[in-house]
N, C-alpha and C positions, 0 to 999 in steps of 0.2 A: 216618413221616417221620424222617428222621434227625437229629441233633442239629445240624448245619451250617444245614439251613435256618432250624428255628426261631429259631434263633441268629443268624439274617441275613449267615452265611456264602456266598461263591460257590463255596466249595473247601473242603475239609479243613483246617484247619491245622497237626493234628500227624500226617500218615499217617508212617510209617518209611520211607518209599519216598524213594529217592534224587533228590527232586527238585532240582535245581541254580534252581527258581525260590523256592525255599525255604528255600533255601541260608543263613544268617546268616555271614557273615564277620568273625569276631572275628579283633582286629590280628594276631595267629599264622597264623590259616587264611588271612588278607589277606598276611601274610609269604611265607607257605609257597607260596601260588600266584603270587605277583608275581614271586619268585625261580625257580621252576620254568618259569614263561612267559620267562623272559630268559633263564634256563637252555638253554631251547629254541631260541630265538631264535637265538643263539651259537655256537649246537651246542659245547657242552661233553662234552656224554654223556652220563653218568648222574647223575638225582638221586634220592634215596630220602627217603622221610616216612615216620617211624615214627608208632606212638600206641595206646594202649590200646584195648579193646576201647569202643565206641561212641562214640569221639571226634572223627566225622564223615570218616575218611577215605575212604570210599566215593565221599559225597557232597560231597565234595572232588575228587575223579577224577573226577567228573560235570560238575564247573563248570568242571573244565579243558579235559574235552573239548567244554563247549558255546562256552568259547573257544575253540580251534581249529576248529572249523567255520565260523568265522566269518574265516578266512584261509586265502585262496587259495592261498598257498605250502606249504602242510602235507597232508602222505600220513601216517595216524595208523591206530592200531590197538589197540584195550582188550581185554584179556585180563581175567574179571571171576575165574575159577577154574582157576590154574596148577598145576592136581594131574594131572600127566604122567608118568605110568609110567615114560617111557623118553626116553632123548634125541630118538628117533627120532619118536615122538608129538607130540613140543614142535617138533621143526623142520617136520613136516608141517602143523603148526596154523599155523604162521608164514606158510609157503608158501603157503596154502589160505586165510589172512584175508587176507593183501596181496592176493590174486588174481597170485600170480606163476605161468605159464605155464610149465610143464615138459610141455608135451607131447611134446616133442623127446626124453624119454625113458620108453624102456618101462618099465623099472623101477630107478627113481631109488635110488643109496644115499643116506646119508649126508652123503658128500665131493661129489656131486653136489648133494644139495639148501641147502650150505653156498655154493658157488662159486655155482650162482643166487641167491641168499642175495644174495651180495657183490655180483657184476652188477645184480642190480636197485638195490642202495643204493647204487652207482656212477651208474647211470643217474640215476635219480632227485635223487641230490645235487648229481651234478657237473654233467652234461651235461642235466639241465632243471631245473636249481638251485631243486629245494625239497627242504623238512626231512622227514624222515621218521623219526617218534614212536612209540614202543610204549610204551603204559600199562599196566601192570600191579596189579590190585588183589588184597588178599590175598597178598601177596608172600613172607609168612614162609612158606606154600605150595609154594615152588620147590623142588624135590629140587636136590641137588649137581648132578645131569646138567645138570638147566636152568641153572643158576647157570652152570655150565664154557662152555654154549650161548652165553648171553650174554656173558660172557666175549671169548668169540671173537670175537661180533662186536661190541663192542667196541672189539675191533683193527681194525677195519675202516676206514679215515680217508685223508685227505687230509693236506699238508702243515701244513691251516690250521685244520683241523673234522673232527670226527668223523661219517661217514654214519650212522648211528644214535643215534637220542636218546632213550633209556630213563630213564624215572619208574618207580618201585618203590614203591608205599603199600604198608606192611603193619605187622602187629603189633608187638613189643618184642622177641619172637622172632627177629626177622628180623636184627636186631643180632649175635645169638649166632650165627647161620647165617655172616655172610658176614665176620666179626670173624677166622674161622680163615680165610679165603680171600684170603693179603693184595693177594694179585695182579688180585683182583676190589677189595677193599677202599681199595685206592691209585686207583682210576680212579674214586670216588664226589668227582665237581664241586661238590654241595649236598644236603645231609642236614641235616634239620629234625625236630625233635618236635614233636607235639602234644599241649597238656594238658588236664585239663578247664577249663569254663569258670571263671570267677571270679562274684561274686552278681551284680556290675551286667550281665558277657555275660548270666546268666541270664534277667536279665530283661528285656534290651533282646532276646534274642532270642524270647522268649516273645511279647513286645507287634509285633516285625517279623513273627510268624508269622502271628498276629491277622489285622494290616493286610493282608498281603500274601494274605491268603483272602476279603476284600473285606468286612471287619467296620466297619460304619461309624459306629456309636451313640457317641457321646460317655462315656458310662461304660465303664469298664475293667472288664473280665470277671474277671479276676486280680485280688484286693486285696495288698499287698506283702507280708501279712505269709503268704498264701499261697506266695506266692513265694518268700520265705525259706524255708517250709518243705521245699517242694520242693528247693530250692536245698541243702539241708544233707542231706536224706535221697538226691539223685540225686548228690551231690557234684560237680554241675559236668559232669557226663557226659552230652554232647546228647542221645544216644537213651533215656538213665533219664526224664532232663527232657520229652521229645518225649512217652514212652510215659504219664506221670502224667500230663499236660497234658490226655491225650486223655480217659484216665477220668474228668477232674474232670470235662470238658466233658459229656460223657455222663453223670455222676450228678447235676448241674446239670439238668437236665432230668428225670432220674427224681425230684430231692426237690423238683421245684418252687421251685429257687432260682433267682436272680437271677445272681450272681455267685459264681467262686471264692476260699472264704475259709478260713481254717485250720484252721477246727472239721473241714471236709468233705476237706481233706490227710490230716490226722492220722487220718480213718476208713478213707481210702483203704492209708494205710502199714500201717497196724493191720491191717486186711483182708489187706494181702497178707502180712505177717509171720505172719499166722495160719494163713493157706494153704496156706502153705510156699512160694508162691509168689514169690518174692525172691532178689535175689540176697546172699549169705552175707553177703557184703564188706559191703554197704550198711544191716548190724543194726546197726555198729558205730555207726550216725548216730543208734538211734532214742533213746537217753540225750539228747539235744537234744529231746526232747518229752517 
């Protein structure tokens, strides 16, 4: 039996899986999507969100796209791994996730599957007036071709709105990519960081994750000063925090404890320092134990 049930869990609480019902929204990740959803809204064009590795931007394009599902005016499209060889790969993937209809050519260039490209996000925008969204996750990803791809359509607009509405999450990377491309760079609407958490997101998102996997007991599984521990060894970095959460939970159950508490942190860090299994950056914290 797994650790959820005895625990009187109905769900996992810390799986890595981009659950958007899992989602905690700290005031930045509540910024960052509030402003990309008006973003959209507007049609401005392009917003990009950068952010360190594990600092929920996945699962940030997850809770975006579970909002737009949820309106009738939006044609959207996620792109989860934009690693495309060639221009011509990256326009065909385009073509083939909208479901745009090229049958009318035997064998499509290019400059042909650009001009249907434009056509449908004419149709679409103008003449049955909704938004039409491409999310892109992992963005620092995108070869030059893709970048120039976008680009283009980009230019694609009306007097009043742009027919494409491109979201960009991706690494810190992604900054240095499109920084030389000023003509890509000038048309970014809304660009946002995200950092890691601070101790109190830690731990309110620690206790929403609990709740939200149907933990009902009045005692708190986490004692704070576990928390702190966590907190200072994952630096604030949701999926550090997500991934210790989950072994406490589970060695909770192998020592016949009750509760997580600091003695059973600092075995875990130790354990994995010993391993090798750690990441480099995050020794820097174990001087705080």
């Amino acid at each position: 039996m797994s650790y959820c049930k005895i625990l009187g869990f109905d769900k996992e609480p810390f799986s890595t899986s981009p659950d958007p019902e899992f989602f905690y929204l700290t005031k930045e990740h509540e910024a960052a999507l509030t402003n990309v959803l008006i973003e959209l809204r507007v049609k401005r064009g392009l917003s990009i969100i950068l952010g360190d590795v594990g600092t929920g931007k996945t699962t940030l394009s997850r809770k975006l796209i579970q909002e737009l599902r949820q309106r009738s005016d939006f044609t959207f499209h996620i792109i989860l791994d934009p690693s495309f060889d060639n221009e011509s790969l990256f326009v065909n993937s385009l073509v083939k996730n909208f479901d745009i209809n090229v049958s009318n050519f035997s064998q499509p260039t290019i400059l042909d599957l650009r001009e249907t490209l434009e056509r449908f996000l004419f149709q679409k925008g103008v003449t049955e007036n909704r938004t039409v969204a491409l999310i892109i996750d992992e963005a620092q990803k995108l070869s030059e071709s893709s970048l120039e791809v976008l680009r283009v359509l980009l230019n694609y607009e009306t007097n009043e709105f742009k027919l494409l509405q491109l979201v960009l999450l991706g690494q810190l990377e992604l900054y240095s990519k499109i920084i030389n491309i000023p003509n890509f760079f000038d048309r970014i609407s809304f660009k946002y960081t995200l950092n890691p958490l601070d101790f109190e997101e830690t731990k309110e998102m620690i206790e929403f994750r609990v709740r939200q996997a149907g933990y009902k007991a009045h005692m708190h599984l986490f004692l704070d000063d576990a928390i702190k521990g966590i907190y200072e060894y994952s630096r604030g970095y949701p999926r550090q925090v997500i991934m210790l959460c989950h072994k406490a939970l589970r060695n909770v159950i192998l020592k016949n404890k009750f509760v997580v508490d600091a003695g059973l942190i600092r075995e875990l860090i130790d354990e994995e320092i010993r391993s090798g299994w750690h990441r480099k950056d995050l020794l820097l914290q174990k001087s705080s134990y």
